[in-house]
N, C-alpha and C positions, 0 to 999 in steps of 0.2 A: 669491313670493320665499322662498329658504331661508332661515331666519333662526340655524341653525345648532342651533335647540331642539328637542328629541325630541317626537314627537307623538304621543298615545295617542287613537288612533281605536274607535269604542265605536258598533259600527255601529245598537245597539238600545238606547239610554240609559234606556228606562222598563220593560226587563224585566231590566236589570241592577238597577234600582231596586225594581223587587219582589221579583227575589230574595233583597237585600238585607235589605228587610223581613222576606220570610216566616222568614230565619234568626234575625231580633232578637225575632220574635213567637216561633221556635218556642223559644228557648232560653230567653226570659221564663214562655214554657208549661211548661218542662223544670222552671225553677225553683220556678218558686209551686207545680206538683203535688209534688215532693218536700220542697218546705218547708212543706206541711201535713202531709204525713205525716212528714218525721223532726224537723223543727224547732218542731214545736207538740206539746206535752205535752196532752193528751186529758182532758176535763174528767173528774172523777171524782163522779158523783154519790153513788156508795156506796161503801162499802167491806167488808171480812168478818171477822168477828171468829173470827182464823187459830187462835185455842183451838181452837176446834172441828174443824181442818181441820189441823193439824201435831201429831205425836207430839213431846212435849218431852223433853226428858230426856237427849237423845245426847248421848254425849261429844264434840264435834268440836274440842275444845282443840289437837290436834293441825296445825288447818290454819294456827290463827295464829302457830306458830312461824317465826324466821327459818329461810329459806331455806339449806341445808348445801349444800357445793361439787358430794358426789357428786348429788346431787340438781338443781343447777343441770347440772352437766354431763352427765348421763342425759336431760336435756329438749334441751341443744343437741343430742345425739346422735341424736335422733328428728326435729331440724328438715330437712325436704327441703333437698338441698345447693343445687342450680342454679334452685330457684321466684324467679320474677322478684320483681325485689325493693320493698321501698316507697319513698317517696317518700327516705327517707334513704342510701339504695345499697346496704348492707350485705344481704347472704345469708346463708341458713346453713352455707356453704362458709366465710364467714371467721371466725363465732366457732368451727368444725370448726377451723380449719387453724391459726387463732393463738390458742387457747385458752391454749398456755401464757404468753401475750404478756401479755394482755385481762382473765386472770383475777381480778388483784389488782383492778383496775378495776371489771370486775365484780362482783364479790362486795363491794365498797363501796358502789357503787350499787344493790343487790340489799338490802344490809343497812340502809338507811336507814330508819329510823322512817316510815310512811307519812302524817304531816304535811309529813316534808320531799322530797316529793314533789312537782316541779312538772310540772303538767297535761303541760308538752310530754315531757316525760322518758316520760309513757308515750304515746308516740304510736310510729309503725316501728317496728322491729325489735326492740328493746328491749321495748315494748306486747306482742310474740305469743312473747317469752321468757316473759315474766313471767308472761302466762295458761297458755302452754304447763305451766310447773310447778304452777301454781296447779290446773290439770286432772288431772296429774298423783298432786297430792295429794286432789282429791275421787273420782276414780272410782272405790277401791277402797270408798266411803262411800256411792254414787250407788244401790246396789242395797237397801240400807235406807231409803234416802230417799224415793223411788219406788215406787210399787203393781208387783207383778209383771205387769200386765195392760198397761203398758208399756213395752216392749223395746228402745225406739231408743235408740242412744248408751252402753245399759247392757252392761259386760263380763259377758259369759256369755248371753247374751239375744239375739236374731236375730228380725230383720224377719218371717218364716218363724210364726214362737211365736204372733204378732198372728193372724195369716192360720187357723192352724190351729186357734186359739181361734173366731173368726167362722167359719166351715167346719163344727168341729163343733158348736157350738152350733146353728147351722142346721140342721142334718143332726139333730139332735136334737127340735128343735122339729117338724121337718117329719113325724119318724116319730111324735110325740107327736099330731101332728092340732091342735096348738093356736093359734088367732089371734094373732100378733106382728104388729110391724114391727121392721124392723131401717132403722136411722136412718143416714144416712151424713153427717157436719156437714163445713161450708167453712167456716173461719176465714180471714176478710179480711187480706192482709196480715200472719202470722201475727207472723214474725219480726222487722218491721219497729214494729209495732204495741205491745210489750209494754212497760208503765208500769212507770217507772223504782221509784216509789212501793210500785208494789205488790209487785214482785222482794224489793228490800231489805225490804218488811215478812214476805213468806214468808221468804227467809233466817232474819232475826233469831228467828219463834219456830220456825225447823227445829232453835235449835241454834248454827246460824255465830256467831264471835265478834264483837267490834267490829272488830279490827281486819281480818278478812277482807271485812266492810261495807262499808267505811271505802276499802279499796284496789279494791273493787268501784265505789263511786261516781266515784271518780278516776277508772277507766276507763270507765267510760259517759259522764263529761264531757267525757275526751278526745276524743269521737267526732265526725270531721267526714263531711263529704260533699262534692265535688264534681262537678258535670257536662259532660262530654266531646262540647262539643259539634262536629263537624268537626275534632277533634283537639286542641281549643281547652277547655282548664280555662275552667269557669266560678267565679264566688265561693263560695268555703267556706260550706257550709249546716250552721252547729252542730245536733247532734243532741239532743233531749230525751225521745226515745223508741223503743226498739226493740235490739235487739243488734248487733253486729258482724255480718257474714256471714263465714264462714270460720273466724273465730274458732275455736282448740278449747275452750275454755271454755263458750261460748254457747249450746250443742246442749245442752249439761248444765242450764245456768241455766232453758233455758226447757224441759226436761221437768217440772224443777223446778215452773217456774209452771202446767204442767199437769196434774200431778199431783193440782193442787186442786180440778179440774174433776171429777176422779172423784172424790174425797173430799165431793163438795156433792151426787153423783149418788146415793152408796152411804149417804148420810149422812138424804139424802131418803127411801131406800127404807128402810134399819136403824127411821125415825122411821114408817114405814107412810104416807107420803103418794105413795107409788110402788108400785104393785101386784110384786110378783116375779114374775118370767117361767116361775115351775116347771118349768124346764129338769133334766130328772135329769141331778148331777154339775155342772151348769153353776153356778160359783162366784162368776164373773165375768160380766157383763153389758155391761160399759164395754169398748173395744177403745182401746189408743193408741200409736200409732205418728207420734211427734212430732204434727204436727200434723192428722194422717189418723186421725177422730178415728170410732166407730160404735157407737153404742147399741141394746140392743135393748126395746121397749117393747111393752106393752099396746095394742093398738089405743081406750083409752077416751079421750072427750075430759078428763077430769081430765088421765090424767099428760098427755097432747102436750100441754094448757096450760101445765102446771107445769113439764115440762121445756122449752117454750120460756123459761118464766118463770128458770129457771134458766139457762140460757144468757146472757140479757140481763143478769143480775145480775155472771154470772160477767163477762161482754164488759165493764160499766160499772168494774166494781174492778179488772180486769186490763189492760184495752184490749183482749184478742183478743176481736172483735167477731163470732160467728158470721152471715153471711148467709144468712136461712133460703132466700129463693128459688132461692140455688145448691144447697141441700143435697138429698137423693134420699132416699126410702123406697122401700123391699120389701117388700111385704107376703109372709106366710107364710102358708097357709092362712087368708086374710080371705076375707069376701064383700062382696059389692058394697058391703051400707050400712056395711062395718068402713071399706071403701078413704074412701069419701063421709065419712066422721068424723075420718078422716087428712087428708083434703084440707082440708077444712073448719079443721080444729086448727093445719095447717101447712102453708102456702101454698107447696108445693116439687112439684117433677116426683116422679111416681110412676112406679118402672119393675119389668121384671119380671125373674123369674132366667132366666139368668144374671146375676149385675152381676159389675162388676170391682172388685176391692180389692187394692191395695198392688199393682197391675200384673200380676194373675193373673185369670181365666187370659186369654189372648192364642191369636191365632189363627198355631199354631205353624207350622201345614206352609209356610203363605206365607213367615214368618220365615226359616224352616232355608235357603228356594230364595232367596230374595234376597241368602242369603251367599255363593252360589256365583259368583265372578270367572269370569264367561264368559268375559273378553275374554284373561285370561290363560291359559286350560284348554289352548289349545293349544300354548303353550309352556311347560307341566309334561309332568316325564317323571314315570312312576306312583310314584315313590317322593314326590316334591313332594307331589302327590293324595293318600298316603298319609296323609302331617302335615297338609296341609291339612281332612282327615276328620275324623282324631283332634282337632286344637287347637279347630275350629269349627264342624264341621256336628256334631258327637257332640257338644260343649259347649253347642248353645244349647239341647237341652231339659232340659237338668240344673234348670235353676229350677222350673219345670212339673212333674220327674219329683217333688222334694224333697215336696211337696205332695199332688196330684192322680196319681191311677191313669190314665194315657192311655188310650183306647179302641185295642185292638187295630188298626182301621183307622188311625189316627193313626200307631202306631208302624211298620206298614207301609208308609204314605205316604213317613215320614223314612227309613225303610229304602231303598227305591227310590230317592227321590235321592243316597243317600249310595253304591248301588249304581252308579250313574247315573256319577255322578262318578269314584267311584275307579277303573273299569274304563276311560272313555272320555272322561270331561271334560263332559259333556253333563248336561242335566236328567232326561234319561229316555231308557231302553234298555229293551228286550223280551227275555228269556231267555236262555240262557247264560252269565251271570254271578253267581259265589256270590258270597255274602255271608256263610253261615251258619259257613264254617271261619275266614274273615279274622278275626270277631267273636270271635277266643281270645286270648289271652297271648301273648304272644312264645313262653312255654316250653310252652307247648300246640301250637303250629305254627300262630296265627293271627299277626295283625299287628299288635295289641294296640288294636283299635277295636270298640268298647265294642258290648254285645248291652242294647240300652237298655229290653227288657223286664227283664231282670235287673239291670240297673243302677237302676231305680224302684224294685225290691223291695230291692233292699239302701240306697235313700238314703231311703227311709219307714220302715226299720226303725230308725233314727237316731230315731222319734220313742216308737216302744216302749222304749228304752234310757231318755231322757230322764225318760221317766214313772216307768221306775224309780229312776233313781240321786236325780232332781229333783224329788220331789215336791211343790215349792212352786210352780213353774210355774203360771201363770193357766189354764191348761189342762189340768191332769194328772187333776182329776175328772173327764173328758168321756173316754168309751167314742172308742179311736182307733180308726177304720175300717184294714184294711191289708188285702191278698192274702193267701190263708192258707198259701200259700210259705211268708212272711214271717215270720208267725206262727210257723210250726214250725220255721223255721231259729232263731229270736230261740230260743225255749224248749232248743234243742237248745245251745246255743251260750254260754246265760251261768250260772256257778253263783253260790252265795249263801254268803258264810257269817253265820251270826247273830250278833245282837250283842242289842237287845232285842227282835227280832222282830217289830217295829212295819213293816217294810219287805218283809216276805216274806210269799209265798204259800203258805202249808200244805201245799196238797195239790198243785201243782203245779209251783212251784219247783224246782230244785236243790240244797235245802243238806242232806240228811241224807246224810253219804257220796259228794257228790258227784253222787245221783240224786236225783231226785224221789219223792217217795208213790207215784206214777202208774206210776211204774218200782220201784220196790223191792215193792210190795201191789198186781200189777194186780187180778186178782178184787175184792179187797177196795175197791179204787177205782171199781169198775164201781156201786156201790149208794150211793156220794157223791152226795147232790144237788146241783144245778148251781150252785145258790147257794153252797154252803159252799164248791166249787171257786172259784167267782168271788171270793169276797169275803173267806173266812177266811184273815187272816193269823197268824203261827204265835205273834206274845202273845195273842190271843185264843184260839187251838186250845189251848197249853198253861197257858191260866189255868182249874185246877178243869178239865180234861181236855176243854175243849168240844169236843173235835174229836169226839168218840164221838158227840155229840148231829146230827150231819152224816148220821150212814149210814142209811139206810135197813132197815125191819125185813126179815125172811126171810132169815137168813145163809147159804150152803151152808156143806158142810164146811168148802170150800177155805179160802171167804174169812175162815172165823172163824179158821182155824190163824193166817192173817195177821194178823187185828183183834189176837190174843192175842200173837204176834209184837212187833208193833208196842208194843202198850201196854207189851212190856218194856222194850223199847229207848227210849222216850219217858221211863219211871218215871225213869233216870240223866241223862236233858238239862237240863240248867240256862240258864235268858237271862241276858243279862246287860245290867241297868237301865243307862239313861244311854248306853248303846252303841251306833253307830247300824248297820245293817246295811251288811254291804259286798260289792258285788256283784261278778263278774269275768266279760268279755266271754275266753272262752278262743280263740277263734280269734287273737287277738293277745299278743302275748307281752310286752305291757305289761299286759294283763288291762281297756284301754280299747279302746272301740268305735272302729273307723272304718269309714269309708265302704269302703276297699278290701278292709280286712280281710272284712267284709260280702260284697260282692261274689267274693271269691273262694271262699266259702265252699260258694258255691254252685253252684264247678266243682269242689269235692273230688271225687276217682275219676275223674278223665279220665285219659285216654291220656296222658302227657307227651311231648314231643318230643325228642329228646337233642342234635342238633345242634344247638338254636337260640344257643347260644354261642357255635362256632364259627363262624357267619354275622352274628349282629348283633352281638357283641362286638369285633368288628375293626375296622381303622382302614379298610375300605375305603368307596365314595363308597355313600351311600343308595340309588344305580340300581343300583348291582353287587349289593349285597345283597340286594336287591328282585327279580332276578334268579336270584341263586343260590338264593333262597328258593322260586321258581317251577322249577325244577332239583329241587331237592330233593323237591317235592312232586310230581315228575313231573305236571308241569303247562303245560310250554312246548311251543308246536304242533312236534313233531317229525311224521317221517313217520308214525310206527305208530299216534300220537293221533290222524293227520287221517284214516288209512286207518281206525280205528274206528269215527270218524264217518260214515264213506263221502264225505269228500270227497278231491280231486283231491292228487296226493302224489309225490313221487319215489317210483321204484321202490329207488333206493340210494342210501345217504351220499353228499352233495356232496360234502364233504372226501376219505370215503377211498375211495369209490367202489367196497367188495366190500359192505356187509352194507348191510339195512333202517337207515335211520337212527332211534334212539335212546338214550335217557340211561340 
């Protein structure tokens, strides 16, 4: 009988009942694993007495000043307009659009004493203003604060710096023949993990004021957590340990706290309880890119003791708890019983070279083909192909090129796809399609897609510049490998002028007139030993005349008229103390290096094209020019190209039908 009531039929009533369960277990699951790790503060058995590990003395009075309006509004200016927003709804499209609304408001609430600060005040939108400036004001301080052997997060400094420090220092050890390992560490949880305690005790002896402290502990208290479970918030997990993720402040805090990691490392070996690596040039032994962390050590079981012992200490005072089982060695010229003393000391996978660090190197030619949209090839007309060349097949090995020298097969490999493509849409073709014209400039008569053997040499010459203008860089004592291209475009390309001479190369350099020794005294250059070439720079050459003591005895004529030459024009040069040298990349007309500048340097003296204005500067569609471009270069299958070839052809113009048809 109806009874008029709705009826909810449930054809399997005990697997709707476990599903039930397994969501209330798995979200009970969800909870207890994130409220041990962010809702439970990490016992501290020790801690480190930060004298020995913080330079005192900076001035950082400047970050506990109130916050000034340009200063507020230069941070809203850099917040993303349309990023979805927090739980309060606000964007940074509305403090953008109604700043002059909001501001008085703002700037009240900005200006309160940070006692009168309530916890939820810094939570949303308001919480990633306030770090946003607060970021603002440390990163021009972030580079003093920090070892140079650490590059994340730091303005002037790249992921790349790390890479090139571990590269050569291996490359270094390897040709010295000497037993390492090179240590590669996992820190657990890195960001999630860092003790609230121990932040603010590095802060206070970096420097930081109380009240930067003070408005730093507010926001690590504000911090909640909840879990998403089926779309479903679960309950707020207060946080008592670890950072924000996203945060811009927080990438800075915790280089901060690892900073101290090299400081207990370098601090170890300064006290002789760490053997030195005798690396020539190599200054630096600790690698740190945020949390990608690699050491290089002694195969003896002393240090792998003591540098696990170190790690542990560091993990107990900090929270970043290194897990040695995930962590990886390499050995470097070891033998069997160095590997068995490795193993033995540190219970981790032991692998061989190649390894990978910081996502290099990668197995590129797979990469380049898996960017190519098959499915779309056939309906690109060749000008599409053209962009789609330039923007992504030529772009993915730029990370690779910055680095590592490709093996000529490699860059032929990318070539033929890229061949492959721009002529047909396909992976691979057989013969009859250049590559080697396309690969110019526009104003050269190519198509402006990159010749990626010359494109390596001019984005590794990026690292000879560096070594010079930068010589504080973690890496700048380590001998850079480059093409010797490279090398001799770099030499040809930058001059010097002096200032105390501390920065420049004596004999090889550019600063006297513009030329080199090498070029103004060749004879006289010829009898230089290679050392004094390599290493004398020009306050050493001109203190009490060192540079004389450089040349080699048996003078000819020639070279003494030069030696005697010289020493006149030297007798009137004066340095000037406290002065720092200053270099100029001449191929650019700012007198800085770039990458382009670079690269084109190295098609000086081609043919130029004169049209290519007239063709690519127009408003017409990408195929027409693409077209006319293939017009121009007498390169479209007309008759008389295919009667060349010996294949099948009218004998006359379709069109006008008296003459052989061509352009």
């Amino acid at each position: 009988q109806d009874t008029g009531k709705e009826r909810i039929l449930l054809p399997n009533s005990k697997l709707v009942t476990k599903s039930l369960l397994h969501k209330k277990r798995s979200r009970r699951h969800k909870k207890n694993f994130y409220s041990n790790l962010l809702g439970t503060a990490a016992e501290r058995n020790c801690t480190l007495n930060m004298q020995n590990f913080c330079q005192e003395g900076r001035d950082l009075s400047a970050l506990d000043l109130f916050f000034s309006e340009d200063e507020v509004w230069a941070a809203i200016k850099s917040l993303p307009a349309d990023k979805a927003p927090g739980p309060d709804g606000y964007t940074g499209r509305f403090y953008k659009s109604y700043w002059s609304i909001i501001k008085g408001d703002l700037m009240a609430a900005l200006s309160l004493d940070v006692k009168d600060y309530h916890p939820i005040s810094l939570v949303h939108r308001f919480a990633k203003l306030v770090t946003k400036i607060m970021a603002n004001r440390l990163a021009p301080h972030l580079k003093d604060l920090v070892s140079p052997n650490q590059s994340a997060f730091v303005k002037g400094r790249c992921i790349l710096d790390n890479f090139i420090l571990v590269q050569q220092t291996t490359k270094v050890l390897h040709r010295q023949k000497k037993p390492r390992v090179l240590l590669k560490l996992d820190i657990t949880k890195a960001f999630d993990s860092v003790s609230w305690a121990f932040l603010l005790q590095v802060l206070r002896y970096s420097g930081f004021g109380s009240g930067w402290c003070n408005i730093m502990s507010k926001l690590l208290r504000s911090s909640t957590t909840r879990i998403l479970v089926n779309g479903v918030p679960g309950e707020p997990i207060q946080h008592q340990r670890g950072l924000r993720q996203g945060d811009p402040l927080s990438h800075m805090l915790f280089i901060i706290v690892m900073n101290v990691l090299s400081s207990l490392i370098n601090r170890a070996s300064d006290a002789g309880l760490l053997q030195p690596i005798l690396a020539r040039g190599a200054t630096q032994w600790v690698s740190l890119y945020a949390d990608d962390v690699v050491l290089f050590l002694q195969p003896c079981t002393d240090d792998l003791i003591l540098t696990k012992e170190i790690l542990r200490i560091f993990g107990e005072a900090s929270g970043l708890v290194t897990n040695i089982s995930k962590c990886s060695v390499t050995p470097i010229h070891c033998e069997e019983q160095d590997i068995v003393v490795v193993h033995n000391s540190l219970p981790c996978k032991v692998q061989d070279f190649p390894c990978r660090y910081l996502g290099l190197p990668l197995t590129l030619i797979d990469k380049v083909a898996d960017k190519l949209p098959g499915w779309k090839a056939s309906m690109m007309n060749p000008a599409g192909r053209v962009t789609l060349v330039r923007a992504v097949l030529s772009a993915k090995p730029i990370y690779q090129l910055l680095t590592l020298e490709l093996p000529k097969c490699v860059i032929k490999a990318i070539d033929k796809i890229r061949r492959a493509f721009l002529w047909k849409g396909w992976k691979e073709i057989n013969g009859g399609h250049c590559l080697g014209r396309v690969q110019r400039p526009l104003g050269l008569g190519g198509l402006g897609i990159l010749d990626l053997e010359i494109m390596g040499w001019a984005l590794r010459m990026r690292w000879l510049w560096l070594k010079k203008t930068q010589p504080d860089r973690a890496w700048a004592d380590l001998d850079i490998q480059v093409h010797p291209n490279s090398m001799a475009m770099f030499h040809i390309s930058i001059s010097s002028i002096v200032g105390d001479g501390s920065n420049t190369f004596f004999w090889r350099d550019k600063w006297l007139h513009g030329k080199s020794l090498a070029d103004l005294a060749p004879s006289l250059y010829s009898y230089v030993a290679k050392r004094g070439v390599k290493r004398r720079t020009g306050q050493d050459a001109l203190d009490s005349n060192a540079w004389a003591r450089d040349i080699r005895e048996g003078l000819l004529a020639a070279s003494l008229v030069e030696y005697l030459q010289l020493w006149d024009t030297l007798a009137d040069f004066e340095l000037h103390p406290g002065i720092e040298d200053q270099h100029i990349w001449t191929p650019s007309s700012i007198g800085e290096f770039s990458t382009q500048s670079a690269y084109h340097s190295f098609l000086v003296g081609a043919v130029g094209f004169e049209p290519w204005k007239e063709n690519w500067k127009t408003w017409a569609p990408p195929r027409c020019k693409f077209f006319i471009w293939l017009a121009m270069l007498n390169r479209c299958w007309t008759a008389d190209r295919l009667a060349h070839r010996g294949l099948e052809h009218p004998k006359r113009c379709p069109l006008c039908d008296q003459e052989e048809e061509n352009i």
